[in-house]
N, C-alpha and C positions, 0 to 999 in steps of 0.2 A: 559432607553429611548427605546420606541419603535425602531424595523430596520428599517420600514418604515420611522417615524420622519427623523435618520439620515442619510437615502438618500436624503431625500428631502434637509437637509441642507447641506450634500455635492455638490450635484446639482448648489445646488446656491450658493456655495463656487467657485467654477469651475468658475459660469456665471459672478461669481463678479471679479474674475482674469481677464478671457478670457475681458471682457469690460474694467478693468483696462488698460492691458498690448498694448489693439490697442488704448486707449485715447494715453497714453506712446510715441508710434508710432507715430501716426496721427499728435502730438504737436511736438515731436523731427522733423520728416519730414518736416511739415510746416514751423520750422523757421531755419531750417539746408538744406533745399532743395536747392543743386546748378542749376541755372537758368541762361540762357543765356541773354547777356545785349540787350533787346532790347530800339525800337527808343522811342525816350522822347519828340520829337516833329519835327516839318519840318525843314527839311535845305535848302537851296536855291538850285535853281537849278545848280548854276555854282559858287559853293560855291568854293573860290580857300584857304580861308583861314582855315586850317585844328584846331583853337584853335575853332573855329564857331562851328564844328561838336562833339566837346569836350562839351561842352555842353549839348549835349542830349546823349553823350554815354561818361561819365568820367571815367569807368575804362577802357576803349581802348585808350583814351585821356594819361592818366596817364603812360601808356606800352607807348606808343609813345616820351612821354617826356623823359623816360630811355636813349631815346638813345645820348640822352648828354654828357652820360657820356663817349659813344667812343671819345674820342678828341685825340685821336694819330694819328700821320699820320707822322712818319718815312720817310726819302726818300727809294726809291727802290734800287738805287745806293750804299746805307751801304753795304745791302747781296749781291749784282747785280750786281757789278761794271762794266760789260763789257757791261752791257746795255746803257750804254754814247755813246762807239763805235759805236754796232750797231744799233744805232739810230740817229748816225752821219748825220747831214744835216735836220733833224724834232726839232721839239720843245720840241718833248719827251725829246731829250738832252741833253737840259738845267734844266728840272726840268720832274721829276715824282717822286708823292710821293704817298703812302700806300691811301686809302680812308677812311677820318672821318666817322663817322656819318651822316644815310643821311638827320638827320635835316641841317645839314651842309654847305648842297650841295650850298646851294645859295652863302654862305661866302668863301666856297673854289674855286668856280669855278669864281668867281669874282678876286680873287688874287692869279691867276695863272699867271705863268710868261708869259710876254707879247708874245714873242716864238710862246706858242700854241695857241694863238687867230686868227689865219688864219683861223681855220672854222668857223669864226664870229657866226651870231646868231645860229646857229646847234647846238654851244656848252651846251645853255640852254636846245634843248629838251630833256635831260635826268633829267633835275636838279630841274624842279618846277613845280606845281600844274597848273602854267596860262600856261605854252608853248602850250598846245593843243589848247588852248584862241586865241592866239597869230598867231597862224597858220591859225587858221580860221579867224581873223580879216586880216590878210598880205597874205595871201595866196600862191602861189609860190614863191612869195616875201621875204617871211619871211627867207629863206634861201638865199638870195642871199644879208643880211641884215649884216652888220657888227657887229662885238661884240660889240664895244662901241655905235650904236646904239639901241642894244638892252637890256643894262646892267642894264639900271634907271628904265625900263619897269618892270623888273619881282623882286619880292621881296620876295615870299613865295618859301620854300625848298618843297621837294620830301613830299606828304601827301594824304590824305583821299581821293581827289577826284581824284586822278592819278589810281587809282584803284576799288574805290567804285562808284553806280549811289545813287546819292545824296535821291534819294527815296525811292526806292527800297532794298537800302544797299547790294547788289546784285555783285558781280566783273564782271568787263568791261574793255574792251580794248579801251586805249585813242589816243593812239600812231600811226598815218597813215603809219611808216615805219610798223611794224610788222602785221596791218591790211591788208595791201598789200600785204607783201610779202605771206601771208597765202592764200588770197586770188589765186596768181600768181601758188600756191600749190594746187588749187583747193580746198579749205578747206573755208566753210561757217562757219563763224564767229559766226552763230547762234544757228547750232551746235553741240559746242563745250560743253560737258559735263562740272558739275562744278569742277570738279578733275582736269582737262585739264588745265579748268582758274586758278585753284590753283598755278601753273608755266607760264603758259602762262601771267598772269598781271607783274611776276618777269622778264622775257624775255620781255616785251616794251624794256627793260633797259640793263639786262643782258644779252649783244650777242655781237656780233661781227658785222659790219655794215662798208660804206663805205659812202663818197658824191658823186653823180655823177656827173660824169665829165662833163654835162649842163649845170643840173640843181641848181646843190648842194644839190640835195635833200637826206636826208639820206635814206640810203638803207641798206636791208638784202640781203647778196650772197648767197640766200636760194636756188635759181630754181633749181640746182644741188642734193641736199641736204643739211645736217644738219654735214657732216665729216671736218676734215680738209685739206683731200685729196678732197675733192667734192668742197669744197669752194676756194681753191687754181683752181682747174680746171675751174670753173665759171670764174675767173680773168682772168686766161691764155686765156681760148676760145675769151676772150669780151677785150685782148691784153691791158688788163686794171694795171697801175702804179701806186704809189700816189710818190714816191719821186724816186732820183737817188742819192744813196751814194757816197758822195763825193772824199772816198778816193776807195772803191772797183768797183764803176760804174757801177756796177747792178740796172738795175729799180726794184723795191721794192715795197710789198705790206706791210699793217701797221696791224698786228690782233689786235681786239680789246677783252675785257673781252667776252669770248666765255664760258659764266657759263651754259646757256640754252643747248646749241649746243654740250657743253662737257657733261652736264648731260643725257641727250636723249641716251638711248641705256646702260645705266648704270647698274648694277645688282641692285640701289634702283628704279631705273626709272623703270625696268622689272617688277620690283615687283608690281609695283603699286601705288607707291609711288610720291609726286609734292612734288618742293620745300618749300611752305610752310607746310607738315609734319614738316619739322626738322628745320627751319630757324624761325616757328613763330606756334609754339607748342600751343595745348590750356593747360591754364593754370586756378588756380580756384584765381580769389579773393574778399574774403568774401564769400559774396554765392553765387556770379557772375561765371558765365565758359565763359573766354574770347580766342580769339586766342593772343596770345602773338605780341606786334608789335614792338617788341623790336627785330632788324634785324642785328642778331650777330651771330658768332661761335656756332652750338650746345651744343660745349664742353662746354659752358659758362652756362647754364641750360640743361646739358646732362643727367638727371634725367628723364624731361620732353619731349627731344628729342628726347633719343635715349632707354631708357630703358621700353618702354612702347612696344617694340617689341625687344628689345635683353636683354634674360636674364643674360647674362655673368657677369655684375657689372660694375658699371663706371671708375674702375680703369682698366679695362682690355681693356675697349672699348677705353680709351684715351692712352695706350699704342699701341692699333692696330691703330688705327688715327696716331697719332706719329711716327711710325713707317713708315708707306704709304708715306706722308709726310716728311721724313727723306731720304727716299729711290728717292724720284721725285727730294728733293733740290740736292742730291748728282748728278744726272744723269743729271739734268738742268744745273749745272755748270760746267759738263762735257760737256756737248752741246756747252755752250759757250764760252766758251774755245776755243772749235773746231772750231766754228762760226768767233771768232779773228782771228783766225789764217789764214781762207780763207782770209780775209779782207786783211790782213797784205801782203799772198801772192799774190792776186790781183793786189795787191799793184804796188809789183816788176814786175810784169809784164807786169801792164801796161805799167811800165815808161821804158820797154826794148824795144828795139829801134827795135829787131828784132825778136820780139814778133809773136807768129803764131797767128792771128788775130780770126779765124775760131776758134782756141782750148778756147783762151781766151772765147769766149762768151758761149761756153761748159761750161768753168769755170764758167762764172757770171751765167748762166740759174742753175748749177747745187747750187751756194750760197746763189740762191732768193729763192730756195725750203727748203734749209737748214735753212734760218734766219725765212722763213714762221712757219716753224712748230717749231723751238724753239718759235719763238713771240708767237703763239698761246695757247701754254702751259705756258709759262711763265708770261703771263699778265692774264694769269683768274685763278680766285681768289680760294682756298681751296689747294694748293700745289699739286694738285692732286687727292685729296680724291673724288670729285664728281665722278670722273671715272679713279680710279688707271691704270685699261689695257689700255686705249685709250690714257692715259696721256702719260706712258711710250711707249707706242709706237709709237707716234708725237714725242717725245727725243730722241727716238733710231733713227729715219728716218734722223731728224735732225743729229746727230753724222754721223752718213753712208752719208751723200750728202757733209756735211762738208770738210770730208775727203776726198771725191772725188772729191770736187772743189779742195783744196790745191795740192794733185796729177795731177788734168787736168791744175792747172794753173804753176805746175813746168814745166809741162810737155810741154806746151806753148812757153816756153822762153830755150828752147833745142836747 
């Protein structure tokens, strides 16, 4: 055979490859290509009911419905015991227990002990889809509104529209506390980057807040900052209480889940990182790439949380967690400990007949600072791990004031 000939059928041995191998491609890609779930038709504009939005997005629908399967909810008083104490005279008291699932939200917060129903309708704004509804229907009203009148009212849990614009599928803030208080920060809500909203929709909900003492209106003690020396001084300047302990007499301030406020300033928060990275991971499924809405422990899908930027392995990464974690339970029950025992010596003091009056309130000022910064660590959620330095170092402040109320309050009754 000529050489010529067998170039030529070389040539076109090659051309039959090279066109084979990208059909190959072209077909594997087109029906393997992961594609994000977009919309499948309209939802209403004030869609409160999140199966509706299921609908046109079913594998977001589906991550959603997962979360049924949290149904634990432990009391906190098993590992905590000294949280009864000092909680003594609140409804915390009588009952606090761990938080289900936030499909949940509506069936727990309904059969809570009657106790904590003193902030009547408030209680709902963290809990369902309508409270935003709700608020603009009752308007300053709606806070000044009892529990049981606002119980039969709201029926749908924590979902789509607490955080998505029903058109646009876009994240938005629903919430007028945390609207406010950003705005009060000087910060336009419009903005706000979408990395911001990545945390910032998580913070409607996870923070620390207060009712004001007019209105009832819920509030963020932000104007100060985002610390829990900053938020303790916002109280103090505004000479602001919510209860007085019954047995140590100190007016008292109540922290609430400070998850936003503890994560801000965090070594993942520096990094660049919001809490839905790690809390609602995208995940693939089928060909879909969805964000995960399944709102749980990373460690629980730490594949997709955590090792898509630490290459260490998951076994080492849930020993480092573990450990953090380990390290916060031991020191927080070293705090409270310490926190009984101001209580305890409070106690004796007050009921001494010859009590130095002036030392004693040293005492109480220095055990409301004490019980502030264990509450604050101790009611928001991850043991620690959102921000191990800031954690431990709200415990240690706590243990240090502790000890120094039980000292100012011997020191009292001399």
């Amino acid at each position: 055979m000529e050489a010529s000939r067998i170039k030529q059928l070389v040539a076109l041995g090659v051309v039959a490859i090279v066109v084979m191998v990208s059909a190959c491609v072209f077909f594997f890609n087109r029906n393997n290509q992961v594609a994000l779930e977009g919309p499948q038709g309209e939802i209403a504009a004030d869609e409160t009911n999140s199966a509706a939005w299921g609908q046109f997005y079913p594998a977001h629908w589906d991550s959603y419905q997962d979360n049924m399967a949290n149904t634990l909810n432990p009391s906190h008083f098993e590992t905590k015991p000294y949280m009864q104490i000092i909680y003594a005279g609140t409804g915390f008291a009588a009952e606090f227990n761990e938080p289900r699932g936030h499909v949940y939200s509506i069936e727990d917060v309904k059969s809570i002990d009657p106790a904590r129903r003193k902030a009547g309708a408030s209680c709902f704004t963290c809990k369902s889809t309508q409270a935003p509804g709700m608020i603009k229907e009752y308007g300053d009203h709606y806070y000044l509104m009892s529990f049981d009148e606002m119980k039969d009212k709201i029926t749908e849990p924590i979902g789509c529209l607490d955080c998505h614009d029903p058109k646009t599928m876009k994240l938005r803030l629903t919430r007028p506390a945390l609207i406010e208080a950003l705005e009060r920060q000087g910060r336009s809500i419009d903005k706000l980057t979408n990395q911001e909203m990545r945390s910032l929709v998580c913070a409607q909900c996870h923070v620390t807040y207060y009712f004001h003492p007019d209105t009832k209106e819920v509030t963020f003690p932000w104007d100060k900052g985002l610390t829990a020396q900053e938020i303790l001084t916002y109280y103090d300047e505004h000479n602001f209480s919510e209860w007085v302990h019954p047995v140590a007499g100190t007016n008292l301030v109540k922290a609430r889940h400070a998850d936003y406020e503890t994560f801000m300033g965090s070594t993942h928060q520096s990094a660049g990182l919001a809490c839905a990275d790690c809390h609602m991971p995208y995940i693939t499924v089928g060909n879909k790439k969805i964000s995960s809405h399944v709102w749980q422990s990373p460690l629980n899908n730490i594949e997709q949380s955590c090792t898509a930027c630490h290459r260490n392995g998951a076994e080492w990464l849930k020993n480092r967690v573990r450990t953090i974690q380990a390290q916060v339970k031991q020191t927080q029950d070293l705090a409270g400990a310490a926190v009984v025992e101001a209580i305890n010596e409070l106690k004796i003091s007050r009921e001494t007949p010859t009590v130095d009056k002036t030392k004693l309130q040293e005492a109480m000022a220095l055990h409301r600072e004490a019980q502030w910064y264990l509450d604050y660590a101790m009611v928001t959620n991850g043991y620690g791990f959102h921000n191990p330095t800031a954690t431990l170092n709200n415990l240690s402040i706590a243990i240090d004031k502790a000890h120094k109320a039980i000292a100012k309050a011997r020191e009292a009754r001399r």
